[in-house]
C-alpha positions in Angstrom: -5.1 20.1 9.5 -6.9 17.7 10.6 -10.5 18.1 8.5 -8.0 18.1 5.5 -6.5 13.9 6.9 -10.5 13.2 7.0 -11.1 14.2 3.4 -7.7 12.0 2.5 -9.0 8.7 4.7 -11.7 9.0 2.0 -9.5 9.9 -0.9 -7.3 7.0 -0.3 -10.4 4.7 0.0 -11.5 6.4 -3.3 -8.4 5.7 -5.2 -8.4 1.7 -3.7 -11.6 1.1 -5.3 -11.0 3.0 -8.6 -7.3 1.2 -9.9 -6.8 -1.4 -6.9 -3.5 0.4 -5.5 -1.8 3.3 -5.0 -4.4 4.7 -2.2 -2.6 2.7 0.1 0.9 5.3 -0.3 -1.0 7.9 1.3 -2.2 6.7 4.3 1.4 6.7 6.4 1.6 10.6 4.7 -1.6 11.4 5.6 -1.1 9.9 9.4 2.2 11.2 10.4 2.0 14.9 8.6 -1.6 15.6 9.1 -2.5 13.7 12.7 1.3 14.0 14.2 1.3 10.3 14.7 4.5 8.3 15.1 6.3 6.7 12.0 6.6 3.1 13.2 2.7 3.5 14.9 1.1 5.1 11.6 2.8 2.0 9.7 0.8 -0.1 11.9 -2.7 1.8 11.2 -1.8 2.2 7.8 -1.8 -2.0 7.7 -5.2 -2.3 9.9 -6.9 1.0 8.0 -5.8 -0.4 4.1 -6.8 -4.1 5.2 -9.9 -3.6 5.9 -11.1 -1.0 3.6 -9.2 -3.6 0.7 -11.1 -6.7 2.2 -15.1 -4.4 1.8 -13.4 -3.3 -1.4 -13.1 -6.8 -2.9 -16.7 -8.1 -2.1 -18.3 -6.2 -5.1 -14.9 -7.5 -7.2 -15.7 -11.2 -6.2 -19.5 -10.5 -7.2 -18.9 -9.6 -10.5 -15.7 -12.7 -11.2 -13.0 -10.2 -11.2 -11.2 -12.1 -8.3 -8.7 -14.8 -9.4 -8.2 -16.9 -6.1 -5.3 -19.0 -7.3 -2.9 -16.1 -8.6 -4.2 -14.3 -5.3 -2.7 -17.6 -3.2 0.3 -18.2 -5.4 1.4 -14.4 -5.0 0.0 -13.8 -1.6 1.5 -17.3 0.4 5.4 -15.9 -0.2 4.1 -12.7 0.5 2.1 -13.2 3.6 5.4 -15.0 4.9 7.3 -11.9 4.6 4.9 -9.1 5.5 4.2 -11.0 9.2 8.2 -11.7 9.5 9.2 -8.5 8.7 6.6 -6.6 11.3 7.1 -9.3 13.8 11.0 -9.8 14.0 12.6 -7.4 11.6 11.6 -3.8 12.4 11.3 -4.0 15.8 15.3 -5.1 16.0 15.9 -1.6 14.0 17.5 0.8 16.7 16.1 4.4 17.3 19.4 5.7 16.3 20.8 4.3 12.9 23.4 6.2 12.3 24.6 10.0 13.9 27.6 12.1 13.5 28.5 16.0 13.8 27.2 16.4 10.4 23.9 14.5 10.7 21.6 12.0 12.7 19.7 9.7 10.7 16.9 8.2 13.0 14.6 4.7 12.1 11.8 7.6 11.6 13.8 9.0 9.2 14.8 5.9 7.4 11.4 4.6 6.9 10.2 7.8 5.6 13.0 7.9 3.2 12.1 4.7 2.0 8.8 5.2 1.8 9.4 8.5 -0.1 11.8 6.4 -2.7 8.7 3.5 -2.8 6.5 6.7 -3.9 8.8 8.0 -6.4 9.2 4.1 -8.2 5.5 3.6 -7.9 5.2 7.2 -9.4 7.3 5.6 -12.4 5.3 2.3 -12.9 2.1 3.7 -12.8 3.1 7.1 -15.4 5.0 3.6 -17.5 1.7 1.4 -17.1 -0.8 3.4 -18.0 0.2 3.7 -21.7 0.3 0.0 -22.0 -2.1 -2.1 -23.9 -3.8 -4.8 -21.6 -2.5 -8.1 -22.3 -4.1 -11.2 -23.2 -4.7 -13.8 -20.4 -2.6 -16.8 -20.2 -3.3 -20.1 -19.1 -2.6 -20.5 -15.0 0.8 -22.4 -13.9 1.7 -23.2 -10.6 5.5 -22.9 -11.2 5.5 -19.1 -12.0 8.2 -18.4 -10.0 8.4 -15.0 -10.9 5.2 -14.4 -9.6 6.3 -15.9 -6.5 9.3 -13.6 -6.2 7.4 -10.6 -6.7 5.1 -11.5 -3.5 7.7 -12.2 -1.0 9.6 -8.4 -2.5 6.3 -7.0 -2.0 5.4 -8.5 1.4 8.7 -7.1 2.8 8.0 -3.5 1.5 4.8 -3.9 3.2 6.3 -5.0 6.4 8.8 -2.4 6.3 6.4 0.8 5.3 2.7 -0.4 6.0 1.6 0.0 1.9 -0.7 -2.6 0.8 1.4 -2.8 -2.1 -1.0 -2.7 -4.6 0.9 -0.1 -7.3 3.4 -3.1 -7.5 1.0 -5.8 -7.5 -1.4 -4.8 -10.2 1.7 -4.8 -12.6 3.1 -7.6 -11.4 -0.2 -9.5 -11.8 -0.6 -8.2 -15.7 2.6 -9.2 -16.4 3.4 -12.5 -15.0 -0.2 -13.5 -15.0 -1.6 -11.6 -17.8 -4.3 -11.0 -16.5 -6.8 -8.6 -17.8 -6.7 -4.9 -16.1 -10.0 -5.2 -13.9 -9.1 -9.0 -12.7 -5.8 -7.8 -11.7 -7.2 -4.8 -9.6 -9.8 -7.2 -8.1 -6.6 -9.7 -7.6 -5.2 -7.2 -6.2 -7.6 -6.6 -3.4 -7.7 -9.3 -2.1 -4.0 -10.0 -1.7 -3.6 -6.5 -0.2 -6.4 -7.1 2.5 -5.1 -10.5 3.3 -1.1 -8.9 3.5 -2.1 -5.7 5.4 -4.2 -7.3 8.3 -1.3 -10.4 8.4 1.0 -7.8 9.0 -0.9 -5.7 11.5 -1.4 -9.1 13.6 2.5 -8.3 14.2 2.0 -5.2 15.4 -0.5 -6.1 18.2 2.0 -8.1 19.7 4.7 -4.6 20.0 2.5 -1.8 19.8 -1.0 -2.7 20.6 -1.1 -1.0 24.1 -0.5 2.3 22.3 -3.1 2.0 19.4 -6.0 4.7 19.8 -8.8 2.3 18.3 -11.7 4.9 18.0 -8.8 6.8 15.9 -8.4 3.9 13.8 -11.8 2.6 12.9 -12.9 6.1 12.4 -10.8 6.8 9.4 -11.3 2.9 8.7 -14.9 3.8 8.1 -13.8 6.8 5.9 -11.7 5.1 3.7 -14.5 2.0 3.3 -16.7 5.3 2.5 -14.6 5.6 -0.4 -13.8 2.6 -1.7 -17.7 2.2 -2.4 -17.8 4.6 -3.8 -14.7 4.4 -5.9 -15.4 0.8 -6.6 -19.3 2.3 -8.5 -17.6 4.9 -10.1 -14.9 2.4 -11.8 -17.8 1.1 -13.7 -18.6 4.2 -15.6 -15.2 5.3 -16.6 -11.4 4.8 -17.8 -8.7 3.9 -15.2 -5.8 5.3 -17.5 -6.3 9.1 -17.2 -7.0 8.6 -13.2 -3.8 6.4 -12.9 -1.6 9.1 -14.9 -2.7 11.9 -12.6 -2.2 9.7 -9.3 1.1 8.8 -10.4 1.7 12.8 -11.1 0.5 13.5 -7.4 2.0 10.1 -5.9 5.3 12.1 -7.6 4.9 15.3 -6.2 4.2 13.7 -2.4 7.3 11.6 -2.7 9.9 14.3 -3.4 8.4 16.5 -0.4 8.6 13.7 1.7 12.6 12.8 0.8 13.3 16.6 0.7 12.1 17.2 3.9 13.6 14.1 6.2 17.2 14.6 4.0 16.7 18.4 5.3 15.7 16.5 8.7 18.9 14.2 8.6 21.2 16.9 7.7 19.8 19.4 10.3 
């Protein structure tokens, strides 16, 4: 199984530099059902392995002015607040045990695969909804978009929670509060996803970095970089839309295995 979690470091890597999201959902997947690591741990890689194959990803973005450093800032501050509270004081006060009874035992594994698999299934949904609409014309910037603001501090607590870099939320986000243009808002997107997953790893150094099997982790770091380069030449050359429908398809497909199997879990 494992040769099959090294093609999918690169796959994820892959998708990241083709539509600036949505690689990111299958690194927990791909760490926890193909290498057997621990939810809570693979959360953890999942936020150092998406950070920094995100933050290589958006050099070639910021070379060609498809970066936008002030929507990046007024999305990512709220966000970046959130991510590092959530991984630093939130999860770790969620007990082993959540909830158990004769009939079922519902475990904080369980619970953050469940929402993970539910995360999967609405990002399924915006990405099958987005790619059928037209770009949008770009606005003029305004420091009081406040709906901007409370879509980074939403996303920065869904990254805490289930180590995604978010960025199947915040490329939608960015197009429609920001209007900005599609390939602006994946470059956008990059950057605010590096930035948010390595905040939020920081927190996990200080609970689980005793446990973290580095050569592991900057292993499948290099994979995933790998494919972002790769990803990131090939987005030149072709549309996004008929890649992003078929992701969401698969991103579909993943999620209801995933909340099948820990509701059959739970119940069993």
């Amino acid at each position: 199984m494992e040769i099959f979690g090294y093609v999918s470091a690169v796959l994820i890597g892959l998708i990241l530099g083709l539509i600036g999201g949505g690689g990111s959902i299958l690194t927990v997947p791909v760490l926890v059902y193909l290498f057997h690591i621990q939810p809570e741990l693979g959360t953890a890689y999942s936020l150092f392995i998406v950070g920094t194959t995100s933050f290589i990803g958006v050099i070639p973005k910021w070379k060609q002015a498809e970066v936008d450093l002030r929507t990046a800032f007024l999305f990512g501050l709220p966000s970046l607040l959130t991510v590092f509270s959530t991984r630093k004081w939130v999860l770790p006060t969620v007990p082993d045990v959540i909830f158990s009874s004769e009939m079922l035992l519902l475990t904080k594994s369980n619970a953050m695969l469940l929402l993970f698999a539910l995360l999967m299934l609405f990002a399924a949904f915006k990405m099958v909804r987005g790619a059928s609409e037209k770009e949008q014309v770009h606005q003029d910037f305004s420091w009081k978009n406040y709906p901007l603001m409370i879509q980074g501090a939403i996303v920065g607590i869904l990254t805490g929670l289930v180590g995604v870099g978010g960025g199947f939320l915040i490329v939608p986000a960015l197009v429609m509060y920001s209007k900005l243009s599609m390939k602006r808002a994946i470059g956008t997107s990059l950057l605010i996803i590096s930035v948010n997953s390595l905040v939020g790893f920081t927190g996990d150094l200080w609970t689980q970095g005793s446990s973290m099997d580095w050569s592991f982790l900057v292993f499948i770091s290099v994979l995933a970089v790998a494919g972002i380069l790769i990803g990131s030449q090939v987005a030149k050359k072709m549309k996004t839309i008929i890649l992003r429908k078929a992701f969401a398809w698969f991103v579909f497909a993943m999620g209801t295995f995933i909340f099948v199997k820990e509701i059959y879990s739970i119940l069993n």
